[in-house]
CHARMM internal coordinates of N, CA and C (Angstrom, degrees):
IC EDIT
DIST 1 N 1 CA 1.4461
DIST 1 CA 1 C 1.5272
ANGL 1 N 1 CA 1 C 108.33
DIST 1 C 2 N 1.0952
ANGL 1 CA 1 C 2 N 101.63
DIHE 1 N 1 CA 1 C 2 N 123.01
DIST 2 N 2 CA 2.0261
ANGL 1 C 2 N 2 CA 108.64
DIHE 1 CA 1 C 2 N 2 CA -178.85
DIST 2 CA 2 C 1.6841
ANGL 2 N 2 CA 2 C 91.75
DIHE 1 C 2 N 2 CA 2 C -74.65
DIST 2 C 3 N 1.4951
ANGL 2 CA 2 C 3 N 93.34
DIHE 2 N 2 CA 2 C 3 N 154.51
DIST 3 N 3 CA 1.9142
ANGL 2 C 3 N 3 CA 120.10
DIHE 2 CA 2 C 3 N 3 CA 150.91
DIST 3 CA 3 C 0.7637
ANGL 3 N 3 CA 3 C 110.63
DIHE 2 C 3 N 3 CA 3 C -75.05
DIST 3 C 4 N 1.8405
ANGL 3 CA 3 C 4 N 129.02
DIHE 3 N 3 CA 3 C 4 N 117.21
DIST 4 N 4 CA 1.6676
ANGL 3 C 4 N 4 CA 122.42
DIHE 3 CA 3 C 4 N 4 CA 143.04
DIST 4 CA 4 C 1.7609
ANGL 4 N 4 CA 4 C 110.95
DIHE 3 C 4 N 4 CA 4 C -79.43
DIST 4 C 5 N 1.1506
ANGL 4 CA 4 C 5 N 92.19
DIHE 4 N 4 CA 4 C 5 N 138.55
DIST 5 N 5 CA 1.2880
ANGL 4 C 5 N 5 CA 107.47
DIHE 4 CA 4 C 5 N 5 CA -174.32
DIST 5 CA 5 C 1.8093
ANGL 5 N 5 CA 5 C 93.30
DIHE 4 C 5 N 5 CA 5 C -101.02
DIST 5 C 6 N 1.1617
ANGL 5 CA 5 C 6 N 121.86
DIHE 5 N 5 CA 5 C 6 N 156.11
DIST 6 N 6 CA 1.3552
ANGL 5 C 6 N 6 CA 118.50
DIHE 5 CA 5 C 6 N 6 CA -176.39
DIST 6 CA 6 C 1.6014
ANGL 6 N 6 CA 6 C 97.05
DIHE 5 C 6 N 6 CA 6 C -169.57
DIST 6 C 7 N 1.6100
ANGL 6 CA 6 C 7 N 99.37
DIHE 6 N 6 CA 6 C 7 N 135.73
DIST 7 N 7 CA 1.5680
ANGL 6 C 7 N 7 CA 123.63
DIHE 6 CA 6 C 7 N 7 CA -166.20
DIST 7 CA 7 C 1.9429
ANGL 7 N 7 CA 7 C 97.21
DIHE 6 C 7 N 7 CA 7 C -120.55
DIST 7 C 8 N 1.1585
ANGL 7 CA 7 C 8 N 94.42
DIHE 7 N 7 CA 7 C 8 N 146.28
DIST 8 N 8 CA 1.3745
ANGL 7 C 8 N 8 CA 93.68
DIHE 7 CA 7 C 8 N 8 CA 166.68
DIST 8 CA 8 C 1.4914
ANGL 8 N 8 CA 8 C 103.97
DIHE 7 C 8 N 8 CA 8 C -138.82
DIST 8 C 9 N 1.2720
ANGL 8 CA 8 C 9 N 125.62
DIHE 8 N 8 CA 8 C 9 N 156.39
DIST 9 N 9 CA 1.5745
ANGL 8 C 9 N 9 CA 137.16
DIHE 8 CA 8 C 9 N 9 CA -169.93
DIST 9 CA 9 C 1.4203
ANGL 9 N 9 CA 9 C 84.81
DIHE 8 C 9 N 9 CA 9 C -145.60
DIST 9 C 10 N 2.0450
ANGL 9 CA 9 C 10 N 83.80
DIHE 9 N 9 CA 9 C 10 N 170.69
DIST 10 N 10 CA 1.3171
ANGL 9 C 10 N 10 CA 92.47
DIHE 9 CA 9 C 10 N 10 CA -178.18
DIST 10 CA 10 C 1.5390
ANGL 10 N 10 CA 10 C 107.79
DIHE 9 C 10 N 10 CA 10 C -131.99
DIST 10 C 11 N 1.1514
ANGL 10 CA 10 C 11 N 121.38
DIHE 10 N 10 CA 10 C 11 N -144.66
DIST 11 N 11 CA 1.4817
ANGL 10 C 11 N 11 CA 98.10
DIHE 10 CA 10 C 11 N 11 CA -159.19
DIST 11 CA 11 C 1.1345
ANGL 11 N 11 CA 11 C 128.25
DIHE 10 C 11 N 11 CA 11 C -96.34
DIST 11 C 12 N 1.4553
ANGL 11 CA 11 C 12 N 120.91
DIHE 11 N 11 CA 11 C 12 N 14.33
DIST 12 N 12 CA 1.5278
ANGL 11 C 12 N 12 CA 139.38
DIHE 11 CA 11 C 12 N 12 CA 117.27
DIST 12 CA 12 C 1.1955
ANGL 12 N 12 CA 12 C 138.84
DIHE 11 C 12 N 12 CA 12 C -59.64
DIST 12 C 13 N 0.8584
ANGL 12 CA 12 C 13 N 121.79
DIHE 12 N 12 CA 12 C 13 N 7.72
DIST 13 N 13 CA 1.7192
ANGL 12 C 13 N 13 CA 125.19
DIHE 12 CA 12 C 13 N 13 CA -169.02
DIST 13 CA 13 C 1.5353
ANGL 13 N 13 CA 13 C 118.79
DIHE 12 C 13 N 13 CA 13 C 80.33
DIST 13 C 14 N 1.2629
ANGL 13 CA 13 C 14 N 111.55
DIHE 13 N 13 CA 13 C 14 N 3.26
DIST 14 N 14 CA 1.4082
ANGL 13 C 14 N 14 CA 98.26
DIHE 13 CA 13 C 14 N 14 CA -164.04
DIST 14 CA 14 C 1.6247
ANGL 14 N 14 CA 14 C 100.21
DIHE 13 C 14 N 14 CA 14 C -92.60
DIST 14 C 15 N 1.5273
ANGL 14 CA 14 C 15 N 109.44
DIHE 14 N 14 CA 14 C 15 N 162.13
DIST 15 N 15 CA 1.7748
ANGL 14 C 15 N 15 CA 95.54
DIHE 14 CA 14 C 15 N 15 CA -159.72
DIST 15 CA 15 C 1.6799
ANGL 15 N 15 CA 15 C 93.89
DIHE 14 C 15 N 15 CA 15 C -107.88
DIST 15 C 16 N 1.0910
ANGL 15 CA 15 C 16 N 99.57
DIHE 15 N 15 CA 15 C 16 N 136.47
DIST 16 N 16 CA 2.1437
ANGL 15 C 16 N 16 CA 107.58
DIHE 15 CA 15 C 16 N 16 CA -169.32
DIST 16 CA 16 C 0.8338
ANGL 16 N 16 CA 16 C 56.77
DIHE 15 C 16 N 16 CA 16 C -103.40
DIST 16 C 17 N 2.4166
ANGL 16 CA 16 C 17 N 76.46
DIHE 16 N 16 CA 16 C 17 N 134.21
DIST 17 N 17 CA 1.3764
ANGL 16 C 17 N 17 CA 129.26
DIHE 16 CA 16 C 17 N 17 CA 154.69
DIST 17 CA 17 C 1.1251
ANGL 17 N 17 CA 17 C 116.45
DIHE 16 C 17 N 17 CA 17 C -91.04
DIST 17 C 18 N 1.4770
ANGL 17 CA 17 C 18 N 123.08
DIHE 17 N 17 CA 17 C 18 N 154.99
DIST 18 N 18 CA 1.7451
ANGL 17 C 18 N 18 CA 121.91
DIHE 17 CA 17 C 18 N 18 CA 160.77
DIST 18 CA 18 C 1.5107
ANGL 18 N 18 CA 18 C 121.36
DIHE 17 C 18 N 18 CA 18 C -1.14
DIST 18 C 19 N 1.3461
ANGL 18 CA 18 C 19 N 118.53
DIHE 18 N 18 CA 18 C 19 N -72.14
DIST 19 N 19 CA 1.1723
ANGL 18 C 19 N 19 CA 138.84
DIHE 18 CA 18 C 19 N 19 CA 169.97
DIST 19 CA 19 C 1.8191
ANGL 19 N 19 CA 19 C 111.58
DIHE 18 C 19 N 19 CA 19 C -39.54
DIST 19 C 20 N 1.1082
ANGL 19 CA 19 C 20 N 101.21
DIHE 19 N 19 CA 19 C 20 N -45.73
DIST 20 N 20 CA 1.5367
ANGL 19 C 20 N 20 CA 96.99
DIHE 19 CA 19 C 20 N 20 CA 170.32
DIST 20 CA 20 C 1.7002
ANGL 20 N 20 CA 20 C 129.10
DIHE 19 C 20 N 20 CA 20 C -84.18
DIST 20 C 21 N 1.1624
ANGL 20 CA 20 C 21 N 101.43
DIHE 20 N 20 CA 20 C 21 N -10.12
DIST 21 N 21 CA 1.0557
ANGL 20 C 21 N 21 CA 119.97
DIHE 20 CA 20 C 21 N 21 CA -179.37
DIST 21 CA 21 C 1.6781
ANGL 21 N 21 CA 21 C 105.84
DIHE 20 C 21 N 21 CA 21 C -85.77
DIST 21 C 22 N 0.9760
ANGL 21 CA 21 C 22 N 101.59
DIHE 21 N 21 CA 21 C 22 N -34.40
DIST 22 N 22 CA 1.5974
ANGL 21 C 22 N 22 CA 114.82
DIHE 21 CA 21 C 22 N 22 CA -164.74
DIST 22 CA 22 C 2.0248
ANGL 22 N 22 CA 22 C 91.44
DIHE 21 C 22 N 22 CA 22 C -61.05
DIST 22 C 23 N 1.4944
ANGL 22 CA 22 C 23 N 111.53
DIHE 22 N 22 CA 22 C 23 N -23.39
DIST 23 N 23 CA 1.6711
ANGL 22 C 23 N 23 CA 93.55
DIHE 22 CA 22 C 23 N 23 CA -157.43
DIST 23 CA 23 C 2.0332
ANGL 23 N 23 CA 23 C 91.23
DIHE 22 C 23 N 23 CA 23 C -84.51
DIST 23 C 24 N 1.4733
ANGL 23 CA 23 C 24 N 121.55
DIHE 23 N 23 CA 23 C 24 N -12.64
DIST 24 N 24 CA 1.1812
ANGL 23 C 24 N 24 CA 126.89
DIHE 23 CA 23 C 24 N 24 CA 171.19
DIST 24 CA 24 C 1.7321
ANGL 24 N 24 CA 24 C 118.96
DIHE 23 C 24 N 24 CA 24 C -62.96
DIST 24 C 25 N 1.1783
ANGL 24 CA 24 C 25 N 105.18
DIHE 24 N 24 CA 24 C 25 N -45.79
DIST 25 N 25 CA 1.5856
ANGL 24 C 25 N 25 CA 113.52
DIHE 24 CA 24 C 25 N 25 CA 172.45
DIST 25 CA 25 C 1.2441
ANGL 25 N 25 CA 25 C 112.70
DIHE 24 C 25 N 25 CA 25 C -36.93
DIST 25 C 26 N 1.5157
ANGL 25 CA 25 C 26 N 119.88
DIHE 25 N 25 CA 25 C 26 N 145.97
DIST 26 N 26 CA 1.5533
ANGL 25 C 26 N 26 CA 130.73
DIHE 25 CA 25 C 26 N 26 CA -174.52
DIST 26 CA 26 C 1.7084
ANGL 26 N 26 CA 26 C 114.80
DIHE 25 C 26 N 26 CA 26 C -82.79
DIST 26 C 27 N 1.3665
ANGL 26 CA 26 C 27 N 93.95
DIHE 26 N 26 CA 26 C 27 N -44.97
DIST 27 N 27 CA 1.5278
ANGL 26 C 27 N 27 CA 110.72
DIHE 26 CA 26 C 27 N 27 CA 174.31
DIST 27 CA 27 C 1.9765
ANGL 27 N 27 CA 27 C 98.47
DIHE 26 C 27 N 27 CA 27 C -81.38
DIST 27 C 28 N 0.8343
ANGL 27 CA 27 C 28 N 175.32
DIHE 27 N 27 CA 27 C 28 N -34.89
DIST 28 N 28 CA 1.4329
ANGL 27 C 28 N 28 CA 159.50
DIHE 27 CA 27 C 28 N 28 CA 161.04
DIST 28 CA 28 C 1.7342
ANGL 28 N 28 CA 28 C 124.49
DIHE 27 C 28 N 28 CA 28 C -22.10
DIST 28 C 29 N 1.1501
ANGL 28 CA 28 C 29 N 126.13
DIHE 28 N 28 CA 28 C 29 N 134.79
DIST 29 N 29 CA 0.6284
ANGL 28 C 29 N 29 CA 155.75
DIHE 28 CA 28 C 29 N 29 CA 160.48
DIST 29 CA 29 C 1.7401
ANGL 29 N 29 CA 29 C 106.23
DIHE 28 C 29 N 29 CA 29 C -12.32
DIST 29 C 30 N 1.0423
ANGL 29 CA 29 C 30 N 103.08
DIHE 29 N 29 CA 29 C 30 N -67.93
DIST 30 N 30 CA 1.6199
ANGL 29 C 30 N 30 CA 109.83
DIHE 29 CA 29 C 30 N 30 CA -172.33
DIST 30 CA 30 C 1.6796
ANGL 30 N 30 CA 30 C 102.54
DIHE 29 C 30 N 30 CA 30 C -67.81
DIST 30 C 31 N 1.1538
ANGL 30 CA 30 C 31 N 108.41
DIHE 30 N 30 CA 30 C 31 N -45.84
DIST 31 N 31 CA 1.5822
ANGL 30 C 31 N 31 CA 116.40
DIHE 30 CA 30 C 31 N 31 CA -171.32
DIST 31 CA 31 C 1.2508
ANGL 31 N 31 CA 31 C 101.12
DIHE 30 C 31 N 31 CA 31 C -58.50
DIST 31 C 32 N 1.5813
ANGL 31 CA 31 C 32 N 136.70
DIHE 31 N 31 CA 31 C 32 N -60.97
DIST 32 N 32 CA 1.1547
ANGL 31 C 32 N 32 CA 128.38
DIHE 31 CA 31 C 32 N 32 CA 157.27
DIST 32 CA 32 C 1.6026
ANGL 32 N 32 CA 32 C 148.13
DIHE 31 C 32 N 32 CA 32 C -21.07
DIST 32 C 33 N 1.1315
ANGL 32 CA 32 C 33 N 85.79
DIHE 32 N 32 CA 32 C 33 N -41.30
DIST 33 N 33 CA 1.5952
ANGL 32 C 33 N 33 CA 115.23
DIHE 32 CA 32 C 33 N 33 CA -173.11
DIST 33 CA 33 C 2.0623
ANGL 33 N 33 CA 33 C 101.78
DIHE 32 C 33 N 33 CA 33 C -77.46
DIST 33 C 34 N 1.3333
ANGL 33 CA 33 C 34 N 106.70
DIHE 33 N 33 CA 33 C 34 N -30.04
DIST 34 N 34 CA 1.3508
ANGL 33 C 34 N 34 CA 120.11
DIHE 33 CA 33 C 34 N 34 CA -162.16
DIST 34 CA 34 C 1.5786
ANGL 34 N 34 CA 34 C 90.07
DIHE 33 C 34 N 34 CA 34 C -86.73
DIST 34 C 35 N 1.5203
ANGL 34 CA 34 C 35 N 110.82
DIHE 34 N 34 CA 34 C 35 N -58.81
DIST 35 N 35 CA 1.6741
ANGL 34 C 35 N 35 CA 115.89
DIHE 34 CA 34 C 35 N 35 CA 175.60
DIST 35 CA 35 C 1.0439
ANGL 35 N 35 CA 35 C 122.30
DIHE 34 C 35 N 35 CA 35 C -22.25
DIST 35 C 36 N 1.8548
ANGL 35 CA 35 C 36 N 113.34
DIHE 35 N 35 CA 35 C 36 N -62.87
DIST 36 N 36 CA 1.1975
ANGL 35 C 36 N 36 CA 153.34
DIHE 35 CA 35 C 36 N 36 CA 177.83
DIST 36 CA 36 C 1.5002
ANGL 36 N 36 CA 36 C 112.27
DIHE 35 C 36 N 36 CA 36 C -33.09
DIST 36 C 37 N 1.6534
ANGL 36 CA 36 C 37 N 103.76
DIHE 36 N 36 CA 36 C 37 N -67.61
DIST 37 N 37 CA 1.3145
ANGL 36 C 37 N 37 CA 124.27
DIHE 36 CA 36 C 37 N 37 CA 178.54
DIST 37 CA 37 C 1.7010
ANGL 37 N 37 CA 37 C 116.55
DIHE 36 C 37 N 37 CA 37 C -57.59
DIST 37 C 38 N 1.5556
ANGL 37 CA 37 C 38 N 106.54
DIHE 37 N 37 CA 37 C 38 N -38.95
DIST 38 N 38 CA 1.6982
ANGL 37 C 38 N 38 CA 121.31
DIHE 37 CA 37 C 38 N 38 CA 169.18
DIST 38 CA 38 C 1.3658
ANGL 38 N 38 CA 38 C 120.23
DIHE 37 C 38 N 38 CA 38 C -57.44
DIST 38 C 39 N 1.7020
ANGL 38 CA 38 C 39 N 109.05
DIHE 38 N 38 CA 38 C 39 N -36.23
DIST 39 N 39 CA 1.3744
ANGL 38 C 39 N 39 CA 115.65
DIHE 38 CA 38 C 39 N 39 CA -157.16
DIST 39 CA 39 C 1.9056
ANGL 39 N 39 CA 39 C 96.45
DIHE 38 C 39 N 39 CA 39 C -74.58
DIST 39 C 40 N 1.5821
ANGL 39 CA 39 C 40 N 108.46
DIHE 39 N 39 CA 39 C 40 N -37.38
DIST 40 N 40 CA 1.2715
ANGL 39 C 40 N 40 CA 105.07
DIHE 39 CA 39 C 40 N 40 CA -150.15
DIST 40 CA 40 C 1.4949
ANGL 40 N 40 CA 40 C 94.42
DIHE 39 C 40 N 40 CA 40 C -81.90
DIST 40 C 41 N 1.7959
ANGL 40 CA 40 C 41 N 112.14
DIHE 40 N 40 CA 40 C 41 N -37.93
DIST 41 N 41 CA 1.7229
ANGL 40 C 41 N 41 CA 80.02
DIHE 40 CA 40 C 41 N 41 CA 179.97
DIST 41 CA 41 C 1.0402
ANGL 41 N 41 CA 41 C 113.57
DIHE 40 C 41 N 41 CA 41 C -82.26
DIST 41 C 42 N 1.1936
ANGL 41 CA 41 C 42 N 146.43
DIHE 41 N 41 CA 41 C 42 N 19.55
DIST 42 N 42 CA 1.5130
ANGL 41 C 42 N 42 CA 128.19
DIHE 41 CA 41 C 42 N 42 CA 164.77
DIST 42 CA 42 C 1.5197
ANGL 42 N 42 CA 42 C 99.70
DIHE 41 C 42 N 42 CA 42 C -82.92
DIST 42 C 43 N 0.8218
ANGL 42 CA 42 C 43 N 111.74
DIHE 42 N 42 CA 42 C 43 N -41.68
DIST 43 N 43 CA 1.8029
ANGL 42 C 43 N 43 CA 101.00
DIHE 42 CA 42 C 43 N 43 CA 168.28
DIST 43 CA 43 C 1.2232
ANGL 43 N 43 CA 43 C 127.43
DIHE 42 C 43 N 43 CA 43 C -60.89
DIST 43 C 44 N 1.6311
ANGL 43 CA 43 C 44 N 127.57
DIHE 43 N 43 CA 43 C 44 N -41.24
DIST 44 N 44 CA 1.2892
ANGL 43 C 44 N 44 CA 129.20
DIHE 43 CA 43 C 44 N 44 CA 160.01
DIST 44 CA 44 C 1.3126
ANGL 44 N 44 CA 44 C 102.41
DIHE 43 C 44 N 44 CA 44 C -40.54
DIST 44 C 45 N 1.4592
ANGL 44 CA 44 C 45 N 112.94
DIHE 44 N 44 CA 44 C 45 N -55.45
DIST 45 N 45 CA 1.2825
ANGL 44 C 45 N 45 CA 115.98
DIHE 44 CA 44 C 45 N 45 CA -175.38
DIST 45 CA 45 C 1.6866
ANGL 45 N 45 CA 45 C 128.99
DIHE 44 C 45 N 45 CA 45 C -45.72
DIST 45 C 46 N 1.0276
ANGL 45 CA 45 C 46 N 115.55
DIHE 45 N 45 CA 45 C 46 N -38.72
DIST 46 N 46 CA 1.4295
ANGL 45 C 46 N 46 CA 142.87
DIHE 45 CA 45 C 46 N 46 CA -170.01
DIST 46 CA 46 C 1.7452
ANGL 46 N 46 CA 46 C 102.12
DIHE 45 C 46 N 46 CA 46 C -83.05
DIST 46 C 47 N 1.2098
ANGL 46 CA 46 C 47 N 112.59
DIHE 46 N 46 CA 46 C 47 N -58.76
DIST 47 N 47 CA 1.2360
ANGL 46 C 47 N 47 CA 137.59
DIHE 46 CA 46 C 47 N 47 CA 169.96
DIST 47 CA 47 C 1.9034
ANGL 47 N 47 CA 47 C 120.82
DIHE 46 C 47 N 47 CA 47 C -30.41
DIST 47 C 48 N 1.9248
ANGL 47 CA 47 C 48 N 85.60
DIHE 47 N 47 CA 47 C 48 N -44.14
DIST 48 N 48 CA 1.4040
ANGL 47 C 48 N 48 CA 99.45
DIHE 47 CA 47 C 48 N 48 CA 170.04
DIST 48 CA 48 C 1.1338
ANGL 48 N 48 CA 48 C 140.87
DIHE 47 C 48 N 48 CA 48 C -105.21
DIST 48 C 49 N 1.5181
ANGL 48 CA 48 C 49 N 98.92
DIHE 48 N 48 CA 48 C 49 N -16.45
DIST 49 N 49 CA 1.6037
ANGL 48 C 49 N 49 CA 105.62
DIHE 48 CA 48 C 49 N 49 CA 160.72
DIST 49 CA 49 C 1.4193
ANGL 49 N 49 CA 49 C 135.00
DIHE 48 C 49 N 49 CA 49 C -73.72
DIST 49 C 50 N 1.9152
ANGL 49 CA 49 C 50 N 101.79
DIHE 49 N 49 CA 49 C 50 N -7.01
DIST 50 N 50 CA 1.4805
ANGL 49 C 50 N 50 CA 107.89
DIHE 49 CA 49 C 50 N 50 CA -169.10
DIST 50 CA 50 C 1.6153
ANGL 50 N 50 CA 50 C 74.71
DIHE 49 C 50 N 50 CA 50 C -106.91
DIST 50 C 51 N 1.3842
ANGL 50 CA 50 C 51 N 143.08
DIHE 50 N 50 CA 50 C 51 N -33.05
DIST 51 N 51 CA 1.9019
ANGL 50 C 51 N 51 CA 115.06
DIHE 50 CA 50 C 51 N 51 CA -179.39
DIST 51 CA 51 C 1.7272
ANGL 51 N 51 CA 51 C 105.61
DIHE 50 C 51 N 51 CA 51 C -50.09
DIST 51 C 52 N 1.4865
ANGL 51 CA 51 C 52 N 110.50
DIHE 51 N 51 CA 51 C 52 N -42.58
DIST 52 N 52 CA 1.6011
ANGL 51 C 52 N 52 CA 119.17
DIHE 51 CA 51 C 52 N 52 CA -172.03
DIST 52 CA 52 C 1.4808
ANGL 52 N 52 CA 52 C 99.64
DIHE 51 C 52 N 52 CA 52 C -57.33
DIST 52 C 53 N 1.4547
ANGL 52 CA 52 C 53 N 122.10
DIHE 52 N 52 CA 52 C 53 N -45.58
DIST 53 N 53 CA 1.8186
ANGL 52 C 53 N 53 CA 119.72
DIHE 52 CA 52 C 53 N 53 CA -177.21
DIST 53 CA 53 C 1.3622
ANGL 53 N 53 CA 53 C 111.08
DIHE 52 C 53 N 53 CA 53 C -61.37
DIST 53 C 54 N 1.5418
ANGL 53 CA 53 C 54 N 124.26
DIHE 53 N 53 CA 53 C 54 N -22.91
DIST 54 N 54 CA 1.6591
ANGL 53 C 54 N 54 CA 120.06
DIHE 53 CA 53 C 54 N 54 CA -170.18
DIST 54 CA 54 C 1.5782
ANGL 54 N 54 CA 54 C 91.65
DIHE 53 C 54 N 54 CA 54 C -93.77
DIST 54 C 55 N 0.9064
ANGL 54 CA 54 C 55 N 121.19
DIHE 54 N 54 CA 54 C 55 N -15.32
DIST 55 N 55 CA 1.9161
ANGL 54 C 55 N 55 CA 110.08
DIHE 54 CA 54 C 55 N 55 CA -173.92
DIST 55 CA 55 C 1.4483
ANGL 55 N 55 CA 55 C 113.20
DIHE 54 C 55 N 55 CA 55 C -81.40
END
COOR INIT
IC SEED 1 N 1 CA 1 C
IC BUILD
């Protein structure tokens, strides 16, 4: 069985390393952090459209 070797670049040509790749991962740190930040305003969000429904 051969090795594929496989490169990825980005949309310059330049070829992302590990490290760059790492901010794509689901489980990482950053990705989390972004979730995190999504989850709450949609709840703020939610939060405020149902105070506007009781008025």
């Amino acid at each position: 069985m051969a090795l594929k070797i496989v490169r990825r670049y980005d949309a310059n040509g330049r070829e992302l390393t590990e490290k760059d790749l790492e901010t794509f991962r689901l489980d990482s740190p950053v990705v989390r952090e972004i979730l995190a930040n999504l989850n709450r305003e949609v709840e703020e969000g939610i939060r405020q459209k149902e105070k506007k429904g009781d008025d």
